[in-house]
C-alpha positions in Angstrom: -22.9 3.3 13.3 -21.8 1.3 10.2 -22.7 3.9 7.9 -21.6 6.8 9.0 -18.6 9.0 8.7 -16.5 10.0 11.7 -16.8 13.9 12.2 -15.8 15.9 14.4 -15.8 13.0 17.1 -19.3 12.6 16.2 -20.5 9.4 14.1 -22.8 11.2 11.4 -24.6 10.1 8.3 -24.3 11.0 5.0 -25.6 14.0 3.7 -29.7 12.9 2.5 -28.4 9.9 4.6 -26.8 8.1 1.0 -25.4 5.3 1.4 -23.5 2.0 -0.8 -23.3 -1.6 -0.4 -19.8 -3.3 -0.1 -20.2 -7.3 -1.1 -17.6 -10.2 -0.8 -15.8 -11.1 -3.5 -16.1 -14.5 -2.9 -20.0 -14.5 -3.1 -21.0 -11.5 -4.7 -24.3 -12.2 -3.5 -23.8 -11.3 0.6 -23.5 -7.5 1.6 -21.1 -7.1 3.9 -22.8 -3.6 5.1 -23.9 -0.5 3.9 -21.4 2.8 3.8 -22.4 6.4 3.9 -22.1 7.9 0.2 -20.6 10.8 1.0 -21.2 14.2 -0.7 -18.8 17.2 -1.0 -20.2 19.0 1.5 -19.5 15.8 4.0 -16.2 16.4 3.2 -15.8 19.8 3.4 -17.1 19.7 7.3 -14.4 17.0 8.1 -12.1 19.4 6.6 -13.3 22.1 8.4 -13.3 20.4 11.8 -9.4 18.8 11.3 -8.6 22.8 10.4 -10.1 23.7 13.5 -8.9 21.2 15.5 -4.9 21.6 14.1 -4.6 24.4 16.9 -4.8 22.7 19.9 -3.7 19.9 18.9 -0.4 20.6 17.9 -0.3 22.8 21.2 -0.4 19.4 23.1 3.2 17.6 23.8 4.4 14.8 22.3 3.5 12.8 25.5 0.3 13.4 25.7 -0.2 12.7 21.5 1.4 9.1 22.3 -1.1 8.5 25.1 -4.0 8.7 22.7 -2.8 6.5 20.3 -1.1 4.2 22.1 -4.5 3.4 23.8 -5.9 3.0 20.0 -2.7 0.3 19.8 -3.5 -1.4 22.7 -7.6 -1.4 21.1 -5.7 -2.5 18.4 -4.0 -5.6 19.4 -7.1 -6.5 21.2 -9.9 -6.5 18.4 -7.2 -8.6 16.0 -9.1 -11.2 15.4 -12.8 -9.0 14.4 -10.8 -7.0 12.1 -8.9 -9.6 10.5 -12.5 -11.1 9.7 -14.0 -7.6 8.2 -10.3 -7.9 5.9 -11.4 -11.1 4.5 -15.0 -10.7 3.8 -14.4 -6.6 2.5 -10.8 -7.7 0.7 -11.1 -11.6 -0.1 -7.7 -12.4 1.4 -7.3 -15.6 3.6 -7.9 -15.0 7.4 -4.3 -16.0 8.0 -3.1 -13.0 5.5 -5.4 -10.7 7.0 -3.9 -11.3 10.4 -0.7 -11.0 9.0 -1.8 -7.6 7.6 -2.7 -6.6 11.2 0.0 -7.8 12.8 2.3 -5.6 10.4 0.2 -3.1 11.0 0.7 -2.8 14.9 4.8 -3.3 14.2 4.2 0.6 11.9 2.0 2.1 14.5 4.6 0.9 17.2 7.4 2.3 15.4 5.9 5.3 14.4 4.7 6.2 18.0 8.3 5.7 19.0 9.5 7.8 16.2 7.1 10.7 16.8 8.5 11.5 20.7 11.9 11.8 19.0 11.4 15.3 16.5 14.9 15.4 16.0 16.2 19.0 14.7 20.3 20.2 14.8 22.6 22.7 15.8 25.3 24.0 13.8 28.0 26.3 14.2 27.5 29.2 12.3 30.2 32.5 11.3 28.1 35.0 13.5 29.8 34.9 17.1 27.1 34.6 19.9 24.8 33.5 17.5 22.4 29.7 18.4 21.5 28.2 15.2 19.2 25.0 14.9 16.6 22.9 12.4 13.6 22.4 13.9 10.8 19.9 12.4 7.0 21.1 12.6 3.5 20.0 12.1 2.0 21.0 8.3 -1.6 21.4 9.9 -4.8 19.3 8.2 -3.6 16.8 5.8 -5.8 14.1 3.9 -4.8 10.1 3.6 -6.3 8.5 0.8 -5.5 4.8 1.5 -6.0 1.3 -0.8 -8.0 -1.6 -0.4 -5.3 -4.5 -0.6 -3.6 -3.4 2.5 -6.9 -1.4 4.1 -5.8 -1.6 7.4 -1.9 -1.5 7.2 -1.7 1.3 4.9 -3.6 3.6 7.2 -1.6 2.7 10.2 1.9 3.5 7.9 0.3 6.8 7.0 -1.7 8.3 9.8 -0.3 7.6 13.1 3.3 9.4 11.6 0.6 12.3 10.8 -0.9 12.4 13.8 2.5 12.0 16.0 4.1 15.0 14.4 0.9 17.2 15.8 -1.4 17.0 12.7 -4.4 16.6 12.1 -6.3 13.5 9.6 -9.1 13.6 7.0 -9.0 10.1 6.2 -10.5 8.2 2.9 -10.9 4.3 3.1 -11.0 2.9 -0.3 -14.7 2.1 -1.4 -14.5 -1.9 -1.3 -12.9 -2.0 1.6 -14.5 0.9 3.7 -15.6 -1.5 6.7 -11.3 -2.0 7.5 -11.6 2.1 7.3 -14.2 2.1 10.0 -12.9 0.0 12.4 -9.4 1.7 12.2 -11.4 4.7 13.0 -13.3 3.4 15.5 -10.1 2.3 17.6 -9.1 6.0 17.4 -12.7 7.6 19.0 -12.8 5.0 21.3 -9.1 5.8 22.2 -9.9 9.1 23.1 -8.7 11.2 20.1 -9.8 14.8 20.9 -12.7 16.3 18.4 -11.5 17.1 14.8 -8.2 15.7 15.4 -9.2 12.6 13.4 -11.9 12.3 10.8 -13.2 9.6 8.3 -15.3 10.2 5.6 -16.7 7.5 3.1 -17.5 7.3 -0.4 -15.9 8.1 -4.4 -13.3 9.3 -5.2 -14.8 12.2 -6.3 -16.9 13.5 -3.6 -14.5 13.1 -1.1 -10.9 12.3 -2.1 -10.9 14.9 -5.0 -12.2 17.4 -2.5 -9.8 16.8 -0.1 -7.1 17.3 -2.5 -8.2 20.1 -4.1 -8.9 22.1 -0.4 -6.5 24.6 0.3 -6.5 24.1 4.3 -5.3 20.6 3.3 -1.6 21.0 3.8 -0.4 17.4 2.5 -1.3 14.4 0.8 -0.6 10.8 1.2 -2.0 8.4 -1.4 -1.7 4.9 -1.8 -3.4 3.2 -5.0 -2.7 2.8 -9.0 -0.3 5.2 -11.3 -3.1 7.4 -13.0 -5.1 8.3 -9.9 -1.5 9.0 -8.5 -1.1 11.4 -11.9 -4.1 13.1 -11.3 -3.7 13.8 -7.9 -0.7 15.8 -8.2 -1.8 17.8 -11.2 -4.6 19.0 -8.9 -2.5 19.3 -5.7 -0.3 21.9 -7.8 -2.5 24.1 -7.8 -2.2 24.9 -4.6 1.5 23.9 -4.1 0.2 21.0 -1.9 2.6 18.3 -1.0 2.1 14.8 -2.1 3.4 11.2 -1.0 2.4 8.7 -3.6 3.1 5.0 -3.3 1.8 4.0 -6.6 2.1 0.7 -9.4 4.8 -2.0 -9.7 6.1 -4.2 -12.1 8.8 -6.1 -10.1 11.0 -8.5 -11.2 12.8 -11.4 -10.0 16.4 -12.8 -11.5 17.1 -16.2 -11.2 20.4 -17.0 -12.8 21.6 -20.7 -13.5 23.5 -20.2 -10.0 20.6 -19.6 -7.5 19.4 -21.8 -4.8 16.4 -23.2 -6.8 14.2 -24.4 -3.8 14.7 -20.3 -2.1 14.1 -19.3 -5.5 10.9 -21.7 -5.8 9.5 -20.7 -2.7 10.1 -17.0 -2.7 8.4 -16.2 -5.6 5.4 -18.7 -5.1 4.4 -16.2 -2.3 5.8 -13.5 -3.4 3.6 -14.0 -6.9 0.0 -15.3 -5.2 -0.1 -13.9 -2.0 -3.0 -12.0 -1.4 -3.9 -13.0 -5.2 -1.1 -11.7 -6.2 -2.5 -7.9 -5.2 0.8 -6.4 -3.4 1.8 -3.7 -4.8 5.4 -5.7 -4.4 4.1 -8.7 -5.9 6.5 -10.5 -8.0 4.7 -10.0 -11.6 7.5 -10.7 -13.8 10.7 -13.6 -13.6 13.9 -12.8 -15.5 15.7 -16.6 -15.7 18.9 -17.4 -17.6 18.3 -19.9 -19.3 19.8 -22.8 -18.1 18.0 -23.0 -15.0 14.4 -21.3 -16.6 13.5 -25.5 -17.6 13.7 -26.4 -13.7 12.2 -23.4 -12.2 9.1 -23.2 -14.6 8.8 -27.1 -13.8 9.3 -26.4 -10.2 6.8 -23.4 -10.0 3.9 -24.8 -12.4 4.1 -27.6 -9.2 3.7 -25.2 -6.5 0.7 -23.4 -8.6 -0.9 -26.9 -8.3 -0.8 -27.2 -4.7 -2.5 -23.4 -4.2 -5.9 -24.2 -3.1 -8.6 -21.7 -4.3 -11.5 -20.6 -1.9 -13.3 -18.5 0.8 -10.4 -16.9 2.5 -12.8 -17.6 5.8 -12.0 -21.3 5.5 -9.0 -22.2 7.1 -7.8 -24.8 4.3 -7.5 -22.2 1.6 -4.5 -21.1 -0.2 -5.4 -18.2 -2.3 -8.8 -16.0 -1.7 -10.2 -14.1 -4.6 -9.1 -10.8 -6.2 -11.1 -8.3 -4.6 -14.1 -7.0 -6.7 -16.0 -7.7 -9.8 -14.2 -4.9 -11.5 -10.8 -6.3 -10.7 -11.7 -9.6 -11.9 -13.3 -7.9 -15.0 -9.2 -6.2 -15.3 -7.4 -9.3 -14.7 -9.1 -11.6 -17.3 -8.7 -9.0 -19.6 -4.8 -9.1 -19.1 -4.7 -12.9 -19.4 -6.8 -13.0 -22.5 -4.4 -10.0 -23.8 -1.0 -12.3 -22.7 -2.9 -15.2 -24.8 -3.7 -12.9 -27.6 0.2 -11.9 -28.0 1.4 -15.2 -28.0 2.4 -16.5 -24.2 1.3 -19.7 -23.6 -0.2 -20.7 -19.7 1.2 -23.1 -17.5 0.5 -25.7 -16.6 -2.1 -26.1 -19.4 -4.5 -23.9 -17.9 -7.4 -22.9 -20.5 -9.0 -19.3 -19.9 -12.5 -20.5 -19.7 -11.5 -22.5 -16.4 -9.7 -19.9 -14.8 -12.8 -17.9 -13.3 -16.4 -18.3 -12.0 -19.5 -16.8 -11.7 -20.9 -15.0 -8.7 -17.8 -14.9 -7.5 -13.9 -13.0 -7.7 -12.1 -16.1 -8.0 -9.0 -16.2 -10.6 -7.1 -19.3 -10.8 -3.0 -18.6 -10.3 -2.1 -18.1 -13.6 1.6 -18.4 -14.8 2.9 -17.4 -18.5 5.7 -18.2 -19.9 7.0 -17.9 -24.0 6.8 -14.0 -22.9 8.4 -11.5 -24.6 9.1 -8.0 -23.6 6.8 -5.9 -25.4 4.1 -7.7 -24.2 1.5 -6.1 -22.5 1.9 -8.8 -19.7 5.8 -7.7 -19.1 4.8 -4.1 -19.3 1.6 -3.0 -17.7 0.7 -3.7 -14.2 -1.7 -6.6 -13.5 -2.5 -7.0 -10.0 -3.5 -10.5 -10.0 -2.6 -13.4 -9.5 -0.8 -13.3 -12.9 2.8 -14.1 -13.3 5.4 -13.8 -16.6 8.1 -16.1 -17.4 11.1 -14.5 -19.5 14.1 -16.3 -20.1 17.6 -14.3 -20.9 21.5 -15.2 -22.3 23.1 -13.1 -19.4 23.0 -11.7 -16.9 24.2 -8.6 -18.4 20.5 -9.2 -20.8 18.9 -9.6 -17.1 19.6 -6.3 -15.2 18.8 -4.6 -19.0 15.2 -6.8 -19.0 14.5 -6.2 -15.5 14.9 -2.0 -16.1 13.0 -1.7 -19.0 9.6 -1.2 -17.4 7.8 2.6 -16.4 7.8 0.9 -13.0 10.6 0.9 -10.1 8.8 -0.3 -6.9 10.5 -3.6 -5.7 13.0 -5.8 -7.4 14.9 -9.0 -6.6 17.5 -11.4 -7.4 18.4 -14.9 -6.5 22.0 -15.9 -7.3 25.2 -17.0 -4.9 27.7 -14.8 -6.9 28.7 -11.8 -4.7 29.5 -9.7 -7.7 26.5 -10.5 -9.8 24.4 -9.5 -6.5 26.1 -6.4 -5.7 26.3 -5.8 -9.3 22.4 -6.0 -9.1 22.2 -3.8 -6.4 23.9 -0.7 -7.7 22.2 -0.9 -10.7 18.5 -1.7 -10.4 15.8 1.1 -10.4 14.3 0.9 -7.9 13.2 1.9 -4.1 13.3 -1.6 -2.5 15.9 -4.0 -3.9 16.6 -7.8 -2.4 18.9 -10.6 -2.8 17.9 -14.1 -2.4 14.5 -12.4 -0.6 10.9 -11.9 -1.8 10.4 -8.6 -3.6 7.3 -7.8 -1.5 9.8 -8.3 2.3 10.0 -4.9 3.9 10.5 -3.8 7.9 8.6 -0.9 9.4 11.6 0.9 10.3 13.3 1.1 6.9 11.6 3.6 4.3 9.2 1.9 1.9 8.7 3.6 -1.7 9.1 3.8 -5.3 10.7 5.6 -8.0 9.4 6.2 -11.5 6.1 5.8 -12.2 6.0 3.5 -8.4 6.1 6.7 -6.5 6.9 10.6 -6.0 7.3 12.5 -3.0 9.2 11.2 0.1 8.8 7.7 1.2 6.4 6.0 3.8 7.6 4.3 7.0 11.0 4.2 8.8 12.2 8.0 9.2 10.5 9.5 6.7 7.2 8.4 7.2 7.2 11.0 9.8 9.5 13.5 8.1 7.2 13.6 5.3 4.3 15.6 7.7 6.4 18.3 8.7 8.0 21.3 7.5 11.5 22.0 8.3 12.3 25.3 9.8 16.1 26.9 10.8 16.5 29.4 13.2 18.8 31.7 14.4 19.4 33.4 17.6 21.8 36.2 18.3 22.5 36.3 22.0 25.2 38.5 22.2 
């Protein structure tokens, strides 16, 4: 069953049965399992099944759609613990993250069950006498998730059970190193009882199956979570045929600290804010804007907590930090650290770049910078690693200016016990999730979570508009006498 796509409630290999290996990034050396390489015409049928299936689905009431999926919940809830393993072995995050990850996870799916029995439309009063007039919210059809592989099983959850609530129907893509998380998320659904069609997963590149789904004119929406450019592209080719897309894409957040802030919250938040998950969120703290009376202390302070991170298998319970998941990332990040050394930052605390990284394996040591400057490609660009700038400013006038001057607005945040400078903050940073005295990367399921700038386009995942986002809006009106 492991390598095979989920069609049409069937589990089917790939086309000349194709398939691809997935390894752990912390030994590059053990296959997790093999995938089905999917070809266009895989994809194609899933699309063709999840247009088929659109009809009666949406024809079914609310109440029935949450029974399905709140049995896939309950599956859910019960397998925890096996998926948080395939997380950690596929993704290279610590055990303890990866039921973290679930555990989110089941808070969406919970919310977004709730959400979907509750459709809400309006009625307004309108000039004509005898006249009804109301909003009503409907299903789009067959839409296509493209999810990530840092939050491979979270992601999925955010996106497709909103889909699925509002009377959709789901051509799912797991990313490629993390396609075993995209299986068992499927695999709660068939065994749930989702009707045929209703739900389908194909595996494999980007270009056999995500590009088709996007560029398929039965595909009525499109929510994608991964980098910037892939972002880019997949709204070019969605114009074509007018198709609507939700794209939670790149960050570059920032943290203020000014000389007032509480300097052990300050410490702590972005310790885990910056090397959680190896630094991979796509709200990881990447950047920290300190004035500089404080900026001695907190690099002092930090460069300590980077000391106590222990490195390792995230399958061993003692370890800290797991790897950065694949060779290719690994390949990305040591290029940025090499580039931040090339421009002048210096690494704390006295970290050389030959130590940093091993062979065989995706392990990057936490790596902070500080002498940064903000043209460097380090303050600009986004890493995704465990990779953290240091920037030090007069004001905090020079701060809110520093912090803005990125292509980026995903997360932001700002430690400091002045009331004006905070809600000073808040009014003026650019971004879609902004925080005082909290973590850049803290969000709830029932607020809205996305970006703006180059973070994001289209509207928002979770809280309300998770769901909104899946349906087209519709006003009628009824003359009755």
């Amino acid at each position: 069953m492991q390598a095979c796509n989920y069609i049409q409630g069937q589990w089917k290999k790939a086309t000349g049965e194709k398939t691809f290996e997935q390894r752990n990034p912390a030994n590059l050396a053990e296959v997790t399992g093999e995938y089905a390489d999917s070809s266009q015409a895989d994809t194609l049928e899933a699309i063709a099944a999840a247009h088929e299936a659109f009809g009666p689905w949406r024809a079914k009431s609310p109440h029935e759609r949450q029974a399905v999926l709140k049995r896939a919940l309950q599956l859910i809830v019960e397998r925890r613990d096996q998926i948080a393993v395939t997380i950690t072995r596929e993704n290279g995050k610590t055990l303890a993250e990866s039921k973290g990850e679930i555990d989110s996870a089941i808070k969406e799916m919970d919310f977004q069950i709730a959400e979907g029995m509750r459709m809400i439309g309006k009625t307004i009063p309108v000039e004509i006498g005898g006249t009804l007039a109301y909003s009503t919210r409907e299903p789009r059809g067959a839409v296509g998730v493209i999810a990530p592989w840092n939050f491979p099983f979270n992601v999925p959850c955010r996106k497709c059970v909103p889909a699925l609530m509002a009377g959709n129907t789901v051509v799912f893509k797991p990313a490629s190193l993390t396609p075993g998380v995209g299986i068992e998320f499927t695999r709660a659904m068939a065994d749930a009882g989702i009707p045929k069609g209703v739900f389908n997963c194909v595996t494999g590149s980007g270009r056999n199956v995500g590009g088709v789904i996007v560029g398929d004119p039965r595909i009525k929406a499109i929510s994608f979570t991964g980098s910037t450019p892939v972002g880019k592209g997949i709204q070019k080719q969605a114009a074509d045929n007018l198709t609507p897309c939700q794209l939670e894409l790149g960050g570059k957040n920032p943290a203020i600290v000014l000389d007032d802030a509480d300097l052990d919250l300050a410490v702590a938040a972005i310790a885990k804010a910056a090397y959680a998950c190896a630094g991979q969120w796509c709200t990881s703290t990447s950047r920290v804007i300190a004035t500089k009376g404080i900026a001695p202390a907190l690099i002092a302070r930090l460069s300590a907590e980077i000391e106590k991170i222990q490195i390792g298998d995230g399958m061993d319970p003692k370890t800290g930090m797991g790897p950065v998941c694949g060779a290719e990332q690994k390949t990305n990040v040591m290029a940025y650290i090499r580039a931040g050394l090339a421009e002048g930052a210096k690494l704390q605390p006295g970290a050389d770049v030959a130590s940093l990284s091993t062979e065989g394996s995706c392990f990057i040591k936490p790596v902070m910078f500080t002498q940064v400057t903000p043209k460097m490609k380090i303050a600009q660009e986004e890493i995704f690693g465990p990779v953290l700038s240091v920037l030090t400013v007069d004001t905090f006038e020079d701060a809110m200016a520093l912090a803005n001057d990125v292509p980026f607005g995903l997360a932001s945040s700002i430690f400091t016990r002045n009331l004006s400078h905070a809600l000073t903050f808040m009014e003026n940073t650019h971004v879609g999730l902004a925080h005082v005295n909290i973590m850049s990367s803290y969000k709830e399921p029932q607020l809205e979570f996305g970006g703006v700038k180059e973070s994001g386009s289209g509207l928002p995942e979770a809280g309300t508009s998770g769901i909104h986002f899946f349906t087209e809006h519709k006003v009628c009106y009824v003359k009755y006498r």
